[in-house]
N, C-alpha and C positions, 0 to 999 in steps of 0.2 A: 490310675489315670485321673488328669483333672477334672474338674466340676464345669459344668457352662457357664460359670463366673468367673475360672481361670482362663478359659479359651475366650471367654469375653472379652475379657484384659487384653489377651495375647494380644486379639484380632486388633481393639482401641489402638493399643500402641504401633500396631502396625499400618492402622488409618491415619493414623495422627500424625505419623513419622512419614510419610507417603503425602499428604497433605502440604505440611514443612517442607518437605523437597522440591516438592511440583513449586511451589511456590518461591523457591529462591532460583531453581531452573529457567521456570517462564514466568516471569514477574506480572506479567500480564496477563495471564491468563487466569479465569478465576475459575478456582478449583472447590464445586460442592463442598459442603461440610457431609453432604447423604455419604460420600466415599468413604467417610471412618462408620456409618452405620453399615455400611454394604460390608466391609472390613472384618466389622463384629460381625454379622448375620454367615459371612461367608467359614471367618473362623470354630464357629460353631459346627455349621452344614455338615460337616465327615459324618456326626453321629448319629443322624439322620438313618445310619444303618443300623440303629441299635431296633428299629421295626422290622431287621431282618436278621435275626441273631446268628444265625449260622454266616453271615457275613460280615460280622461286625470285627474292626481294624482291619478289614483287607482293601479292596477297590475304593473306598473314600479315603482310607487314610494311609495314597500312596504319594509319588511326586507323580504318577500321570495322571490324577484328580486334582493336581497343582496346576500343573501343565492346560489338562485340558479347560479349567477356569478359565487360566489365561487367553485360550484360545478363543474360546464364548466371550470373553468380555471384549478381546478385542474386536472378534468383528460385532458386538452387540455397540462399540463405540465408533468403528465405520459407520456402520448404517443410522444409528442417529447424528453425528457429525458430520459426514462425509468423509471423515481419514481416523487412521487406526490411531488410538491412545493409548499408547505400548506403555507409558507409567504408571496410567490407571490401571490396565491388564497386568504389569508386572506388580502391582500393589495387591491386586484380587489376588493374583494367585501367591504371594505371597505370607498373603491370609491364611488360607489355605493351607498351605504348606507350614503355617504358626501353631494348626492344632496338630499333627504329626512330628514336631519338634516337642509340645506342649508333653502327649502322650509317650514319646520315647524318654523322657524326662522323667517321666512318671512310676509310681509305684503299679504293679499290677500283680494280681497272685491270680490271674484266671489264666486256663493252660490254652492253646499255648500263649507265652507272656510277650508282650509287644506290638507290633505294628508288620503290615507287610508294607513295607516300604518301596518296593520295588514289583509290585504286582503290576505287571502280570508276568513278569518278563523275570520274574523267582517268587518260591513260595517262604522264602526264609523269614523269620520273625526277626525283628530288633527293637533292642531295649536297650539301655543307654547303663542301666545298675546302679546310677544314681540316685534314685528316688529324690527329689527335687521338689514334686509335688507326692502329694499322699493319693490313693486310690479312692475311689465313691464305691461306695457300698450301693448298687444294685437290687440284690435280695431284701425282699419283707420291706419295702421304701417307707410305708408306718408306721414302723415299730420303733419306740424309743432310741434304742439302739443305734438304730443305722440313721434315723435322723440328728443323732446327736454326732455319728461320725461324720456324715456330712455336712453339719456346721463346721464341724473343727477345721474338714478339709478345706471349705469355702472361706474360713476366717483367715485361713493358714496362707490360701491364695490372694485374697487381700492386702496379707501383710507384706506379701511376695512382691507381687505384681502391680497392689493399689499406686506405692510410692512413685515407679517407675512411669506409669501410667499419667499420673500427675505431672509428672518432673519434665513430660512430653507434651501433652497439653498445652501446660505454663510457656513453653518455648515458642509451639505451634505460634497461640494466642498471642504471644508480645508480639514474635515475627509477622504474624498478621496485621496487627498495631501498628506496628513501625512502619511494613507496606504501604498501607492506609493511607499514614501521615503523609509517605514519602510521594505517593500519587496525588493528594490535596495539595501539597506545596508548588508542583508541577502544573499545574491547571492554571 
């Protein structure tokens, strides 16, 4: 399973990429930069159950902890707007749903391996057999060992992810640029 510097990524890129859309959608309307932090902080969140270890990869890291973000975001964007912002809420919970793609991607040797993806509504596990990302070692977290594995894994998700992450960014950022200009021209 990835490191919270891979689900970090995920989440950026899917702040970023949410961001860039809202923004060629409704030109006008100005879309926080907080949404790609909300994005990270949201894509992280599933493992939050790892302070309940007998629950850990079930009820956070299914699509109704997708779902139900999106649910809470929406109406948490009613009630400070006054109307639902269904691409913010489809952005959050899309986050969301970035560390459950992240983890079924992922290496896992702890039994049983993968995600319940569909809890509650099945207990079956999925794993993808890819291994895409490499697994975090857990046990002993101070011991030479496992901190050195989980550099490797984190440097690995960097090399993954960092580019990607970038290459979205750069886009967002010009396409922001460009908006910029094109509403100072207009004035």
């Amino acid at each position: 399973m990835p490191s919270p510097i891979g689900h970090s990524l995920a989440g950026a890129i899917v702040g970023l990429s949410a961001v860039h859309l809202i923004r060629r959608v409704r030109p006008a309307t100005a879309v926080p930069a907080s949404l790609v932090l909300a994005c990270v902080a949201l894509a992280v969140l599933p493992d939050i159950d790892l302070l309940f270890m007998p629950l850990h990869r079930t009820m956070t890291h299914s699509f109704t902890a997708a779902v139900t973000t999106m649910i809470i975001v929406a109406g948490v964007t009613r009630q400070v707007t006054g109307r639902i912002d269904w691409a913010v809420a489809f952005a959050c919970g899309t986050a969301v749903a970035s560390h459950l793609l992240c983890d079924w991607l992922g290496e896992d040797f702890n039994q049983p391996r993968g995600v319940q993806a569909l809890w509650p509504w099945s207990d079956q596990w999925f794993i993808s057999g890819w291994d895409v990302f490499r697994n975090t070692e857990r046990r002993d977290p101070l011991s030479w060992a496992t901190m050195r594995h989980n550099a490797i894994t984190a440097a690995q998700e960097l090399l993954l992810l960092g580019p990607l992450t970038a290459l979205v960014w750069r886009v967002t950022r010009r396409a922001g640029r460009a908006g910029q200009v094109g509403r100072a021209d207009q004035a």
